[in-house]
N, C-alpha and C positions, 0 to 999 in steps of 0.2 A: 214739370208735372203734366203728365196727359188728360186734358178738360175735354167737357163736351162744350157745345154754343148750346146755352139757354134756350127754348122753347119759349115764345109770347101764349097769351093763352089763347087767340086762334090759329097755334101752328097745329096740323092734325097730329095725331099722336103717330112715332115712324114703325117700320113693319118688322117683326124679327122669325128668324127659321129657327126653329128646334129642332135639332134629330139626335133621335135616342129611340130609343125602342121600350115598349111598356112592357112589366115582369109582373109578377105572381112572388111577393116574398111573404115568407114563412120563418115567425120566429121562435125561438125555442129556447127553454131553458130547463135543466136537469133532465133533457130528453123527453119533454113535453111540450108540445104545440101552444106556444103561450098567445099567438095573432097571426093570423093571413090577411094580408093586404095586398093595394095595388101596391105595385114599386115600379124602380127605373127611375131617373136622373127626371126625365121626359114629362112625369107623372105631378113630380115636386114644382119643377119651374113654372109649368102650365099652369099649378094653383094659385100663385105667388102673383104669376102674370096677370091672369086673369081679374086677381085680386085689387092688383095697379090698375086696371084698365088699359090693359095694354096690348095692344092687336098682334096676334101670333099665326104662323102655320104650324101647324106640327107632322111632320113624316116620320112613323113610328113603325113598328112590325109584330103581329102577334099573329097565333097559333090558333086554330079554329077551337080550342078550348081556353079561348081569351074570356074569366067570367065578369068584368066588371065595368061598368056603364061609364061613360067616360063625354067629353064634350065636344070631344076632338076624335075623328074616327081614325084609325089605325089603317094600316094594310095587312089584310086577312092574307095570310099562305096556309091554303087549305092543305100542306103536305108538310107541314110546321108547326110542333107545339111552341106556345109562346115558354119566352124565357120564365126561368126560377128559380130566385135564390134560397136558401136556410142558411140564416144567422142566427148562431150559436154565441149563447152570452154566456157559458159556462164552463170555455174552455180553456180560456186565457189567451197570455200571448201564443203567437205561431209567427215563424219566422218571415216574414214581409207581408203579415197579413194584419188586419184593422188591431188596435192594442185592445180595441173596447169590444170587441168579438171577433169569431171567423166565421169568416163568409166560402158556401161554396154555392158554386153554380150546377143544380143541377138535372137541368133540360136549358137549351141553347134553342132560340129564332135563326132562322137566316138574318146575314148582315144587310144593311144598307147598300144599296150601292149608286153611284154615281147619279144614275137614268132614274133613281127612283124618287129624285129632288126635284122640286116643282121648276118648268123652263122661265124663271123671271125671278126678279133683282130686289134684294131685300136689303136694309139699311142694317139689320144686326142680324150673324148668325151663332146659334151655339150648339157645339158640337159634344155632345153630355152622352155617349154611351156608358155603358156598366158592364157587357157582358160579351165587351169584344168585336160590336156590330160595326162601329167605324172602321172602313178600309181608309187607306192612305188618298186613295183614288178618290173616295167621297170627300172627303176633308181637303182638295184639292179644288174639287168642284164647289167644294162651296165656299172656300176664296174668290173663286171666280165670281159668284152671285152676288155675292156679299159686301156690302163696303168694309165693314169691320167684322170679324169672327172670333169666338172667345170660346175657347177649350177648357174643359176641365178633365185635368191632365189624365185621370183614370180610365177616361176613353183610350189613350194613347198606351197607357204602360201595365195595364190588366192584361197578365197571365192566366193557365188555370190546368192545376199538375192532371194527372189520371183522375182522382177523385173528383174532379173541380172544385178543389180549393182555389183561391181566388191568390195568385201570387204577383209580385211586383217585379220588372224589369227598368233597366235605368233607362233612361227616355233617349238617351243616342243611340241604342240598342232596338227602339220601339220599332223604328221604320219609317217615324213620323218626324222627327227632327230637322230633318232638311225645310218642311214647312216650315219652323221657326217664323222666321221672317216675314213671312205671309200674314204671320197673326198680329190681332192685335191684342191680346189679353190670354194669360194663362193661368188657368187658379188650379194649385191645392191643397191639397192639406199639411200642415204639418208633417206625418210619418211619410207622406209620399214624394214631398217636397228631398225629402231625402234620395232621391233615387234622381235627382238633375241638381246640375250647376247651377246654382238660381246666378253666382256673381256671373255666370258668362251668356244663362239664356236673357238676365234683365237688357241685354246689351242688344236683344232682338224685337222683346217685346216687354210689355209690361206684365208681372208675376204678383200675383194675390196668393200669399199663402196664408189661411185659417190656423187659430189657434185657439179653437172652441172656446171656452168660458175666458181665454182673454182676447178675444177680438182677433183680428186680423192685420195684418204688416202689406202696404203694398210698397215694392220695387220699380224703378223702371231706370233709365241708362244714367241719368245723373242723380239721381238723390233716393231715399226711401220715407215710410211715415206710418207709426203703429197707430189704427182706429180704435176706438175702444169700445167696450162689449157693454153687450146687454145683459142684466142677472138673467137663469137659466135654472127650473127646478130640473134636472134631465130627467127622462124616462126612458127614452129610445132614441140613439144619436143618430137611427138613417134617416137619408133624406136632409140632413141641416146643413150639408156641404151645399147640395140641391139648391135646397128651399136661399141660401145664402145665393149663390149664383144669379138665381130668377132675381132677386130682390137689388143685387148690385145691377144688374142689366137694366132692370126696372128702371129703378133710379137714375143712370144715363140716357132713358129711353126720353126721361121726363126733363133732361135738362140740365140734370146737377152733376158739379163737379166730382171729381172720383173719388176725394175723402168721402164726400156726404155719403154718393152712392152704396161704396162700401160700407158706411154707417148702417145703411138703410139694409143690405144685406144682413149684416148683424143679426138686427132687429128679426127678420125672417126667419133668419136659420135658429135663431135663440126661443121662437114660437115652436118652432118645428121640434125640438129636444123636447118637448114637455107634453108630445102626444105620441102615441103609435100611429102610426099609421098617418095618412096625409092631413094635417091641420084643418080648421072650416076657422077663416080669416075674419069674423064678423066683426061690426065695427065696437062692440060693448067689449071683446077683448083685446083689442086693438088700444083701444082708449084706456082700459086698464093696465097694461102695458107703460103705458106712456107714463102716466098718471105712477106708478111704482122706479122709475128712471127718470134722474133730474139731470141726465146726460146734454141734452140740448136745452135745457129749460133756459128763458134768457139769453140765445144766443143769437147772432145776426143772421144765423141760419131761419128761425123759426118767421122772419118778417119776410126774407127773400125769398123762400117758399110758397106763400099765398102768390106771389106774384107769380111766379114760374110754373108752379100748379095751374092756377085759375080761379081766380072767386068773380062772383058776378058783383053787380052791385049791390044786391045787398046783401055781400058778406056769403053768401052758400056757396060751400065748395062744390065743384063738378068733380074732383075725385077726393070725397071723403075719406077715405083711407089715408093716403099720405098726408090730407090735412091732420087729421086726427096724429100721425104719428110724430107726426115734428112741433104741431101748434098748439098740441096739450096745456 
């Protein structure tokens, strides 16, 4: 099983790249505009991150009609609208498109490209487009930077017909496969999971595939291990692949092994289903949270934590968040 080394509580917290590019999604049902919000992969993890106290770059891309205030500033291409999706909840399945809606794309950013990632060395990268911006090239370059790099696969194998509906091609096919090996972590979902050999990509790298309301399965060359879920009212499932990602990264960033971390993703992407639009992490729902899942209650996770976290002496955490979530 792939581990991180524990973090003491004065190792400084390590540095991660995000590139993804921010969107404008717009949701709809019976043909009505039901929410506009920010969106993009980029948008979720950065909350999540932020949330862990966990120190990020973000290289992102938007459109000089980019409308929403953000903490992380973008790169403005003043000859570029920013991307925008419409998810449609009422039209059912579509042939390789989300079971739980179809998504299309429609206005595209320029992609990312190589030159436009910062010249220096980051311990975790993640490469989370949505809408097509990762080239081969960039995902390349940020191997190079990067000690470890963690894909979530829909950067790789999003298509998008004449309309821009949002279709799926199998990941040997993507252009990006030869990377394999370079990586260290691939996550997706369940219905896209279908579009790669997980028995022959685990053989490369390690494979997280989601299984919304039952947790998640990770893979890697000799063994697998199903984590279990967190209850979930859903309302809106974008973003909880996302928001999952940020929260397993998180989780590594701080120390813990890859069950827990993916545990810890769980928990994220299972906040994230029960709002529109991007979560607000605060610790009263946090705590309530915990407090409704006797997942970890009692377990030798909840004691190894304070130590790996950081409690000072007397007992206050420096990152209340994850104390609250595992020490409930």
């Amino acid at each position: 099983m792939v581990t991180t080394i524990p973090q003491s509580p004065n190792t400084p917290i390590q540095s991660v790249l995000i590139v993804g590019n921010y969107c404008h999604d717009v949701l709809l049902q019976g043909g009505a505009v039901v929410a506009e919000t920010l969106g993009g992969a980029a948008s979720f993890i950065s909350n999540v991150l932020t949330g862990l106290s966990v120190s990020f770059h973000l290289t992102s891309k938007v459109g000089v009609d980019f409308k929403y205030p953000v903490n992380h500033d973008p790169i403005v291409i003043p000859t570029s609208k920013t991307t925008v999706f419409h998810a449609y909840f009422d039209q059912g399945y579509s042939e390789n498109a989300h079971q739980d809606r179809v998504l299309k794309r429609v206005e595209v950013c320029d992609p990312i490209n190589p030159s436009d990632l910062p010249d220096r060395k980051f311990d975790f990268g993640m490469a989370v487009g949505v809408g097509g911006e990762i080239l081969p090239e960039t995902l390349e370059r940020m191997v190079e930077i990067c000690d470890a790099v963690f894909v979530d696969i829909q950067a790789l194998i999003r298509a998008f017909d004449e309309n821009g509906t949002v279709k799926l091609v199998r990941l040997k096919e993507s252009g990006f496969y030869h990377l394999l090996p370079r990586l260290k972590f691939l996550k997706a979902s369940s219905d896209e999971a279908l579009f790669m050999e997980v028995e022959e990509v685990r053989l490369w790298c390690c494979v997280v595939v989601t299984h919304g309301k039952d947790g998640c399965e990770v893979y890697w060359k000799d063994g697998e291990m199903k984590i279990a879920p967190f209850g979930a009212n859903q309302i809106d499932p974008t973003g909880a692949g996302d928001s999952f990602l940020g929260g397993f990264v998180g989780g590594l960033v701080h120390g813990l092994v890859v069950p827990d971390a993916a545990l810890v993703g769980n928990f994220f992407g299972s906040l994230t289903v029960a709002h529109i639009g991007l979560p607000k992490f605060d610790l009263r729902l946090l705590q309530h949270k915990c407090m409704l899942s006797n997942i970890l209650q009692g377990s030798e996770l909840c004691g190894s934590l304070c130590w790996k976290l950081g409690v000072n002496g007397k007992g206050r955490p420096y990152n209340a968040v994850m104390l609250l979530l595992f020490c409930q």
